[in-house]
C-alpha positions as a Markdown table, in Angstrom:
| # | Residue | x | y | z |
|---|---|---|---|---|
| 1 | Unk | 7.3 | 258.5 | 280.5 |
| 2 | Unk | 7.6 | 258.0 | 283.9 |
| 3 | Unk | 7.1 | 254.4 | 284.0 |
| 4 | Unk | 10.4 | 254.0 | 281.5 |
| 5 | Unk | 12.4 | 256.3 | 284.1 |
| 6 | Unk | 11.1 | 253.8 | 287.0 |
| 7 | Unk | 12.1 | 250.2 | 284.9 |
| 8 | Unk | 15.5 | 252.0 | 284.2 |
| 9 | Unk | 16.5 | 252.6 | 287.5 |
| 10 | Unk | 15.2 | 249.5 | 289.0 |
| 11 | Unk | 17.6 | 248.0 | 285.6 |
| 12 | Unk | 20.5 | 249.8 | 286.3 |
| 13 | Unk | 21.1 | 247.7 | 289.7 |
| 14 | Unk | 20.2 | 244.7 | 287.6 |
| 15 | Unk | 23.0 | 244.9 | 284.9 |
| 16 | Unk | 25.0 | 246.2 | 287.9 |
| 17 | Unk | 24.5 | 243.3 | 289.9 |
| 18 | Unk | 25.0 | 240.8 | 287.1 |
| 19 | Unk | 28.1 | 242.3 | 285.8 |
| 20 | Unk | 29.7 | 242.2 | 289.5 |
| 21 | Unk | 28.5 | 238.6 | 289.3 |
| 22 | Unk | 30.7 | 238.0 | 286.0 |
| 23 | Unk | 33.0 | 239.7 | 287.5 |
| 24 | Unk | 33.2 | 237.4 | 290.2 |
| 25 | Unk | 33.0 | 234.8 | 288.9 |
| 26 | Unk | 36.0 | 235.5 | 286.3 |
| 27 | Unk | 37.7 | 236.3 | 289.6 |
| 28 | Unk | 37.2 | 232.8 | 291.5 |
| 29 | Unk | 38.7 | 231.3 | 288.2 |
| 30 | Unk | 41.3 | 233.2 | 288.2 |
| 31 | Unk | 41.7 | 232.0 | 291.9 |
| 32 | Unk | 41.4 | 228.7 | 291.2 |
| 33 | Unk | 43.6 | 228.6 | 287.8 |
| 34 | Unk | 46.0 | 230.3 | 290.6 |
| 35 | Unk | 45.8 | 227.9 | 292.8 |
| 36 | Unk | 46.3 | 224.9 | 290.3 |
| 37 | Unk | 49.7 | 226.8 | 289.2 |
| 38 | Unk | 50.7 | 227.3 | 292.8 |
| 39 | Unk | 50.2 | 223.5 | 293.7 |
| 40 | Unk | 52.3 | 222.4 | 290.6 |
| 41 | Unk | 54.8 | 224.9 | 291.2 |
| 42 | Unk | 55.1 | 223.6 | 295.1 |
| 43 | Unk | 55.0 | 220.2 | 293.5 |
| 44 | Unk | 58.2 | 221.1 | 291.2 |
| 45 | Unk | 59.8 | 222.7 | 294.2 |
| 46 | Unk | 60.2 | 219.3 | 296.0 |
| 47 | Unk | 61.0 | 217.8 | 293.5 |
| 48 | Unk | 64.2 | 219.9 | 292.8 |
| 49 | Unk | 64.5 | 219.5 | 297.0 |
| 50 | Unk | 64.7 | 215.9 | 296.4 |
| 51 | Unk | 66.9 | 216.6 | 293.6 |
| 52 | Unk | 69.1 | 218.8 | 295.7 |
| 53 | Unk | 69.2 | 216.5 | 298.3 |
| 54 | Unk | 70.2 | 214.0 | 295.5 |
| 55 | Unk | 73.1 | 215.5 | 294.6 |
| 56 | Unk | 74.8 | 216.7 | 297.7 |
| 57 | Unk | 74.7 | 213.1 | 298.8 |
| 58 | Unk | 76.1 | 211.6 | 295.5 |
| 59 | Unk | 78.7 | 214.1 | 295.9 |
| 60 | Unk | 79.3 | 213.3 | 299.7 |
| 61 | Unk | 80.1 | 209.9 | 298.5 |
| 62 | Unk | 82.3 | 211.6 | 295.3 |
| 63 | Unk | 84.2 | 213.6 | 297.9 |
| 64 | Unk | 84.8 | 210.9 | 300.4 |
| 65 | Unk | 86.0 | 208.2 | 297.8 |
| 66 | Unk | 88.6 | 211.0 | 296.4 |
| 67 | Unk | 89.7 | 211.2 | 299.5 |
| 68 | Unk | 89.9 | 207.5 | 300.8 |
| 69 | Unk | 92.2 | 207.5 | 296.7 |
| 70 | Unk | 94.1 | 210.4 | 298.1 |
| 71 | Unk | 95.2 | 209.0 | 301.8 |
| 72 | Unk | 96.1 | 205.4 | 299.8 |
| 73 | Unk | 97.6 | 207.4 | 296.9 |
| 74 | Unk | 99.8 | 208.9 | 300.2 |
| 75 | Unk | 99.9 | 205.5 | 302.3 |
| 76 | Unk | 101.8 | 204.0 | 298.6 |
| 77 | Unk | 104.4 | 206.9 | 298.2 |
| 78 | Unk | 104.9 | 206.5 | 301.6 |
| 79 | Unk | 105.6 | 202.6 | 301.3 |
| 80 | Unk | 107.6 | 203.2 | 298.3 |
| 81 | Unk | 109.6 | 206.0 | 300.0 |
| 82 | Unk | 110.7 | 203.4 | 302.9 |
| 83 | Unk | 110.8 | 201.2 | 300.4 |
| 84 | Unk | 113.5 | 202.8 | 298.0 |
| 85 | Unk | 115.6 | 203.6 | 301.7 |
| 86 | Unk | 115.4 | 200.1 | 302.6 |
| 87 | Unk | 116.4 | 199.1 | 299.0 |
| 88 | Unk | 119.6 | 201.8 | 299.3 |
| 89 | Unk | 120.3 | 200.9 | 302.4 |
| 90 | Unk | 120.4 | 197.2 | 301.6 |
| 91 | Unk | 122.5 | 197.8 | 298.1 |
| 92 | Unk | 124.7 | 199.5 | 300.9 |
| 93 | Unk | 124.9 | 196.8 | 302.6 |
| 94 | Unk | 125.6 | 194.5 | 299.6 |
| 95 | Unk | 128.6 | 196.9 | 298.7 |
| 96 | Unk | 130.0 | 196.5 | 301.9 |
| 97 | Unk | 129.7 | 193.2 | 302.1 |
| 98 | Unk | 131.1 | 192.6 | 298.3 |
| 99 | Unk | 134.7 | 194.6 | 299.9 |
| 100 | Unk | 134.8 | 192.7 | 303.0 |
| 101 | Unk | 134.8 | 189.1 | 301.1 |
| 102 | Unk | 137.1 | 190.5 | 298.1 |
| 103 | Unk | 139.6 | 190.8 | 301.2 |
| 104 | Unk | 139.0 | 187.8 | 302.7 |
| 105 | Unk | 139.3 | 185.8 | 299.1 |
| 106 | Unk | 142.8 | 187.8 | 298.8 |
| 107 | Unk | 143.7 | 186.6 | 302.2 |
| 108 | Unk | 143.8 | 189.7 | 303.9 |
| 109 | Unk | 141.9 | 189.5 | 306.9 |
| 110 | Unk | 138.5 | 191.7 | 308.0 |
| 111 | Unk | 140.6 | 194.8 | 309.3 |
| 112 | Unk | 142.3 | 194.9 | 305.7 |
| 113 | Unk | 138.8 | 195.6 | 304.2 |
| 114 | Unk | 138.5 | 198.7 | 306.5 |
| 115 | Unk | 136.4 | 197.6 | 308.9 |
| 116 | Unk | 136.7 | 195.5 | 311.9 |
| 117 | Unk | 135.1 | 192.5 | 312.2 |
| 118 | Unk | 132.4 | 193.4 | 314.5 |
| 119 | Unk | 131.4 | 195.9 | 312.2 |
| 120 | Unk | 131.6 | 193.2 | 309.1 |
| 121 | Unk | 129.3 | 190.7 | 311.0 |
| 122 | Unk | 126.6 | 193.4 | 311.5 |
| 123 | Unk | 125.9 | 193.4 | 308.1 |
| 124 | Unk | 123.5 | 190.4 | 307.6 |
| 125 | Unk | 124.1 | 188.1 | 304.6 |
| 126 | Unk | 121.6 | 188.0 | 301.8 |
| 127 | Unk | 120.8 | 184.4 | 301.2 |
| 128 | Unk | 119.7 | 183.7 | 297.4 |
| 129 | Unk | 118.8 | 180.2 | 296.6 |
| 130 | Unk | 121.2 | 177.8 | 298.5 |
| 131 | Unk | 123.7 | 179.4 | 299.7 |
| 132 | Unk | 125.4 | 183.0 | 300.2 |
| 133 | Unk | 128.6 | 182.3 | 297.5 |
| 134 | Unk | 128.3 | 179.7 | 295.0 |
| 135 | Unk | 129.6 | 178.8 | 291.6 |
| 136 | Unk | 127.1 | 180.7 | 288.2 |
| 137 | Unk | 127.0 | 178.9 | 285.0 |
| 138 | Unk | 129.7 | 180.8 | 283.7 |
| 139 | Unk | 132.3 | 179.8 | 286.5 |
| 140 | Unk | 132.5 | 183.4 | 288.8 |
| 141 | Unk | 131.1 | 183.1 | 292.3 |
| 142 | Unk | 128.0 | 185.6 | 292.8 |
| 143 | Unk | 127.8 | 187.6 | 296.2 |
| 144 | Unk | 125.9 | 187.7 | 298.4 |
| 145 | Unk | 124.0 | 190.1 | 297.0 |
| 146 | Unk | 123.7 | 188.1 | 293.9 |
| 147 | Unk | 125.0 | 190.6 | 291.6 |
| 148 | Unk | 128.9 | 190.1 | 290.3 |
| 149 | Unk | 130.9 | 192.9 | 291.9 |
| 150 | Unk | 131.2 | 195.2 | 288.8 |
| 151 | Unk | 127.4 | 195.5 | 289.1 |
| 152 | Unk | 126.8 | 195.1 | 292.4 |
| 153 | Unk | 128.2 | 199.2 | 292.7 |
């Protein structure tokens, strides 16, 4: 009997020692499955950096062509606003124009038309094809504005 008590102790540190070599070696796999998931996962986060990166330029360029449309989209109401004065301003022009020569086809001279006639001349003529008062198809002379004087107000 006391050889079985003897084997039992020296068998006891055996198992003991195997099992913590299991047990250590379960653990290094665990490491290493560990750091196989820890490299792909650093591998996905740059990826999504590039990504990132990616996107914030495509919107960059997004957000600067909006606003290049914008400052034109403002530039052309802009132009159209100084065009639609200078439009007014010139059908003005054309009105005042359209008075003074009514007058002066009556006879009457400038000051009849209201105005004197340095304030007649500083209202430039319109020139439309050859000359400022000619002869339509239909026998009435156009203005200078081209437009008959019913229309032309």
């Amino acid at each position: 009997m006391g050889n079985t008590g003897k084997k039992m102790v020296r068998e006891e540190p055996f198992n003991e020692q195997q099992s913590i070599k299991r047990e250590m070696k379960r653990i290094q796999e665990e490491n290493k499955e560990l750091l196989r998931s820890k490299t792909e996962l650093q591998h996905q986060v740059s990826q999504l950096k590039e990504q990132l990166a990616e996107k914030e330029e495509q919107m960059s360029r997004i957000i600067q062509k909006r606003r290049r449309t914008t400052v034109a989209h403002v530039e052309a109401m802009n132009l159209l606003t100084s065009t639609q004065a200078e439009l007014k301003e010139s059908k003005q022009r054309c009105a005042a124009e359209e008075n003074c020569g009514n007058s002066r086809r009556r006879g009457a001279s400038r000051t009849n038309c209201g105005r004197n006639s340095s304030s007649c001349s500083r209202f430039p003529r319109l020139k439309i094809g050859r000359g400022n008062s000619r002869r339509r198809g239909d026998g009435r002379r156009s203005t200078n504005c081209g437009r008959n004087s019913s229309s032309c107000r």
